[in-house]
C-alpha positions as CSV (number, residue, x, y, z in Angstrom):
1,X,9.5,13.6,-18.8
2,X,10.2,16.6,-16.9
3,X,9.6,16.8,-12.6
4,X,6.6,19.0,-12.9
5,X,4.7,16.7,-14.9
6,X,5.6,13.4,-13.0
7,X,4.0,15.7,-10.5
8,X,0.7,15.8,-12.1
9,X,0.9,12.3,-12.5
10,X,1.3,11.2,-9.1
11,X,-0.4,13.8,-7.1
12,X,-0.9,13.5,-3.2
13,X,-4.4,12.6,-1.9
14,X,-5.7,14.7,0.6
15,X,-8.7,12.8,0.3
16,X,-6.6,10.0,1.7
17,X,-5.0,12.0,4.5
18,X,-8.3,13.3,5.5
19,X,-9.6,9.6,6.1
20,X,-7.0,8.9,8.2
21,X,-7.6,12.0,10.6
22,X,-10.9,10.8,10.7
23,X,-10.5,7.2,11.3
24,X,-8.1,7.7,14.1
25,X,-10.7,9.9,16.0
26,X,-13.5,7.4,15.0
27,X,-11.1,5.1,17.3
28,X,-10.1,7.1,19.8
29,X,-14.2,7.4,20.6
30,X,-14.8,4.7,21.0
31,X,-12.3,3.5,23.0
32,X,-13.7,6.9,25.2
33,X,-17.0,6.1,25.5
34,X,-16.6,2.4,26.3
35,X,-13.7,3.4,29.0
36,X,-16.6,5.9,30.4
37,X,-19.2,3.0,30.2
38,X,-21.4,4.7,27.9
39,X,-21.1,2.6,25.0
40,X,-20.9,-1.5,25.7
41,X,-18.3,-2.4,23.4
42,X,-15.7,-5.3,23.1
43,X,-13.2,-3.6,21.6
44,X,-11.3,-6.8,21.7
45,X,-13.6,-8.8,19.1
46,X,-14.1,-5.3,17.3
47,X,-10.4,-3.9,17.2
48,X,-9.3,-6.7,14.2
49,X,-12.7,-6.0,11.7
50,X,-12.4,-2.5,12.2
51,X,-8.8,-2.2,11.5
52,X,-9.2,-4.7,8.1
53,X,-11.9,-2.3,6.9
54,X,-9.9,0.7,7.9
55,X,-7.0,-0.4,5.9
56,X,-9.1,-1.8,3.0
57,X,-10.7,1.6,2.4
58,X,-7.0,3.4,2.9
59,X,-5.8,1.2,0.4
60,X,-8.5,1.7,-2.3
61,X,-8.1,5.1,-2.0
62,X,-4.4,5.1,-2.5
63,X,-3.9,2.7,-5.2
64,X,-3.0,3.6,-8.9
65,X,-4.1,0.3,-9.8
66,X,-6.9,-1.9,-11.0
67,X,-5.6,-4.9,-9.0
68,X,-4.6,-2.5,-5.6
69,X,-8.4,-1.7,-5.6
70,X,-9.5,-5.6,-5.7
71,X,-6.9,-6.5,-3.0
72,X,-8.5,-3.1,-1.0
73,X,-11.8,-4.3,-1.6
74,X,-11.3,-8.2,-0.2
75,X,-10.0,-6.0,2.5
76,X,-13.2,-4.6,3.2
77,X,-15.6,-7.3,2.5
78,X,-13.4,-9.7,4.8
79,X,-13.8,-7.2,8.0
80,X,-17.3,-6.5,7.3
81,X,-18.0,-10.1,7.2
82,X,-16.2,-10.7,10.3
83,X,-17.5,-7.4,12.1
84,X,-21.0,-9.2,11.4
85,X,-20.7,-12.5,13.2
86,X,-18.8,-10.7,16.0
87,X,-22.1,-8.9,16.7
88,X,-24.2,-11.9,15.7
89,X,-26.1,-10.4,12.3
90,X,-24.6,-12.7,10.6
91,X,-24.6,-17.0,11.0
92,X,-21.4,-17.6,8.5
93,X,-19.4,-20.8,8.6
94,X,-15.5,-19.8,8.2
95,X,-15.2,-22.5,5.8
96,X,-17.5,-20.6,3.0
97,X,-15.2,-17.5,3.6
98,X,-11.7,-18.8,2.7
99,X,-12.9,-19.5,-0.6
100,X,-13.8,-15.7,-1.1
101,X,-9.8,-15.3,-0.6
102,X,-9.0,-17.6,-3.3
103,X,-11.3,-15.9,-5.5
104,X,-10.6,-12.8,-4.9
105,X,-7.0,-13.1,-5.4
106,X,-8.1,-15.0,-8.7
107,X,-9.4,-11.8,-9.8
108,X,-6.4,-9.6,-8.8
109,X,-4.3,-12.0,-10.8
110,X,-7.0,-11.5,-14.1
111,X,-6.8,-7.6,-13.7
112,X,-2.9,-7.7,-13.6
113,X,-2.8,-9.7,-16.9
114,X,-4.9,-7.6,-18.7
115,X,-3.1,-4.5,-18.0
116,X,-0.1,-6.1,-19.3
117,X,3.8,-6.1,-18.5
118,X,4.6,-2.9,-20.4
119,X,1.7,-0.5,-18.5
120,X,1.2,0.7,-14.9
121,X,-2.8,1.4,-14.7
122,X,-4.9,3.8,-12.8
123,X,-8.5,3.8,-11.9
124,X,-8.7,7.2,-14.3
125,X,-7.0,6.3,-17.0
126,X,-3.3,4.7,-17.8
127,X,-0.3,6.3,-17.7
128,X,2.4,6.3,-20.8
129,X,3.7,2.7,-21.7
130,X,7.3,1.8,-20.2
131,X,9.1,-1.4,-20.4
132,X,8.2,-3.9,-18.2
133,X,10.8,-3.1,-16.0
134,X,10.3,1.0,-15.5
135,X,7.1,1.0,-13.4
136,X,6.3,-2.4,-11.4
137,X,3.1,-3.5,-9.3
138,X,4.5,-5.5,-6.7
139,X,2.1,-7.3,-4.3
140,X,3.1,-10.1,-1.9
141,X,0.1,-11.4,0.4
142,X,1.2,-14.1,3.1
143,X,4.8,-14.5,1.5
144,X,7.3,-13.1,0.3
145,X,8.5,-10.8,-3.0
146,X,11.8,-10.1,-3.9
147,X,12.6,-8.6,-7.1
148,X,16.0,-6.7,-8.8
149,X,15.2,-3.7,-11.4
150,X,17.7,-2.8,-14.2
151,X,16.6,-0.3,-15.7
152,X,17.9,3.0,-17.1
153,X,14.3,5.0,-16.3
154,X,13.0,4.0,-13.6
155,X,9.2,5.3,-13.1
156,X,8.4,4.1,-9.9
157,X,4.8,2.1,-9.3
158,X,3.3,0.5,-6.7
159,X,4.2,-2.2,-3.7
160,X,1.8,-3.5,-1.2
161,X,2.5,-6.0,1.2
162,X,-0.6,-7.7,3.6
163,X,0.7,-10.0,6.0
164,X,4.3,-10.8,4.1
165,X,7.0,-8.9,3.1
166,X,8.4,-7.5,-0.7
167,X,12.3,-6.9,-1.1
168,X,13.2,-4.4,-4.2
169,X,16.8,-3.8,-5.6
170,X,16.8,-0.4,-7.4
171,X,20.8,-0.1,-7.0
172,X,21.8,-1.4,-10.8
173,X,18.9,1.5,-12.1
174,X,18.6,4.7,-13.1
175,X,16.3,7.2,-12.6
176,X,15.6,10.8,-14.8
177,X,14.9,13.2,-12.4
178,X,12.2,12.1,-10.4
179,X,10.4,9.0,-9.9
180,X,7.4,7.8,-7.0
181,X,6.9,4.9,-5.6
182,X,3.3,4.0,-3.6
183,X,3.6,2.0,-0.4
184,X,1.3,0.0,1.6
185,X,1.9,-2.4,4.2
186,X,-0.8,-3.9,6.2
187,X,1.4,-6.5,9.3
188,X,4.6,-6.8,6.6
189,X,7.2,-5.1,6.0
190,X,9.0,-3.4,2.7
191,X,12.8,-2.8,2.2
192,X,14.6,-0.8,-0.9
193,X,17.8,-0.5,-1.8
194,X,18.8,2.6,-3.9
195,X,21.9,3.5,-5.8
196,X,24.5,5.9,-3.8
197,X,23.6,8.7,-6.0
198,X,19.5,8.8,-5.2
199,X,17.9,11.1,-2.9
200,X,15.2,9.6,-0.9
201,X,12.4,11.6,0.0
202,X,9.8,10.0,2.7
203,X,6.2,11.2,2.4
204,X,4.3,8.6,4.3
205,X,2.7,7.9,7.2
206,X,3.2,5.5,9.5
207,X,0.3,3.9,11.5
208,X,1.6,1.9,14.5
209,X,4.3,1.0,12.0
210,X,7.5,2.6,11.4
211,X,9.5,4.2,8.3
212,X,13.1,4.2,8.4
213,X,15.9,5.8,6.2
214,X,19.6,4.7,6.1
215,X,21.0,6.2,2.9
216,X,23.7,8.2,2.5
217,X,23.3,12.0,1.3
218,X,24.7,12.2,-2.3
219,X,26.0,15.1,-3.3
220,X,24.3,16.0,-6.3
221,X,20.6,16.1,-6.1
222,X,19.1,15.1,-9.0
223,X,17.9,11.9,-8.9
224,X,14.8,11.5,-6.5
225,X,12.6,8.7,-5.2
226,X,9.8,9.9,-3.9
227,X,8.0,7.3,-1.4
228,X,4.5,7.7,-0.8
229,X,2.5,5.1,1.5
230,X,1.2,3.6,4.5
231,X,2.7,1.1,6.9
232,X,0.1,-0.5,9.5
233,X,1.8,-2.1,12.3
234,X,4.5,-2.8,9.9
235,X,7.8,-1.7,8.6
236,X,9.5,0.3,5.5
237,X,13.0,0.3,5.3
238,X,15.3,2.2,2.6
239,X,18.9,2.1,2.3
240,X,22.0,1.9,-0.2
């Protein structure tokens, strides 16, 4: 598969970018008009809801996959639920929600079987089948994921991390061209390690969070991985 159509296949979302502009000023508003005393806010019971739903939308929009959008929409329903008995529309017992996270990461689990070991899904449609080892869904809620690819295409895929952290060794793989790999970390961190001979190319942005690069140039470019993401109040880390 040649670069231009790995392109077409893992397009940037300015949908997603345009969210984020707007969220941020949403935010900054608020935190405005409560500061001026116009609004009566407690940003301090609001700041936690609003961030989850915030990031639960970000992350529906930016998944490629069916079990991305479940963990997006738990997300959501999770800070809406807790935004509700903050305000006091809502008379919910804590101990009826924890259940909705067992569930819910019930279903994620059902929606990664289905799709299999050998396919990387998308909301519109699936991509070309790979071995199970040339485009990988990693997700790592709570814990920890670490995980060593061999492979001789590497495709990239998908790696989300809420509250945990997700460790990936690219460095005995190969990649043709170009390959993109979708990020999201929600308070967790990610780290990849690359072969020497990979260019790294950083297209994501960093919400109270931080990306960082330590590779070393190599000096033929034509092997890329293409990073793509979002890091709340977390950390992304590549190096070889």
């Amino acid at each position: 598969m040649n670069t231009r159509s790995r392109r077409e296949r893992n397009p940037r979302n300015p949908a997603t970018q345009m969210f984020i502009g707007l969220f941020v000023i949403g935010i900054g508003l608020l935190f405005l008009l409560d500061n001026l005393g116009w609004l009566d806010l407690d940003l301090r019971v609001h700041i936690l809801p609003t961030i989850l739903i915030g990031a639960g939308i970000l992350k529906v929009l930016q998944t490629r996959t069916q079990s991305g959008m479940v963990v997006g929409g738990v997300m959501i329903v999770i800070g809406c639920l807790i935004m509700l008995k903050s305000m006091g529309w809502l008379d919910i017992d804590w101990r009826s929600v924890w259940p909705l996270l067992m569930i819910g990461a019930g279903v994620a689990v059902i929606f990664r079987a289905k799709q299999g070991p050998t396919q990387l899904d998308q909301p519109f449609g699936p991509l070309e089948k790979t071995s199970d080892e040339a485009a990988i869904n990693c997700t790592a809620i709570l814990g920890g994921f670490k995980r060593r690819i061999t492979t001789p295409d590497f495709r990239g895929g998908e790696i989300t991390a809420i509250m945990g952290g997700c460790e990936l060794d690219l460095r005995q793989s190969s990649i043709e061209n170009e390959a993109v790999l979708n990020v999201f970390a929600l308070c967790g961190g990610i780290s990849v390690k690359v072969p020497i001979d990979w260019t790294v190319v950083l297209e994501g942005t960093p919400i109270m969070g931080g990306f960082e690069e330590k590779t070393v140039p190599p000096a033929i470019h034509n092997k890329r991985l293409i990073l793509r993401g979002y890091v709340i109040m977390g950390g992304l880390e590549v190096r070889n």
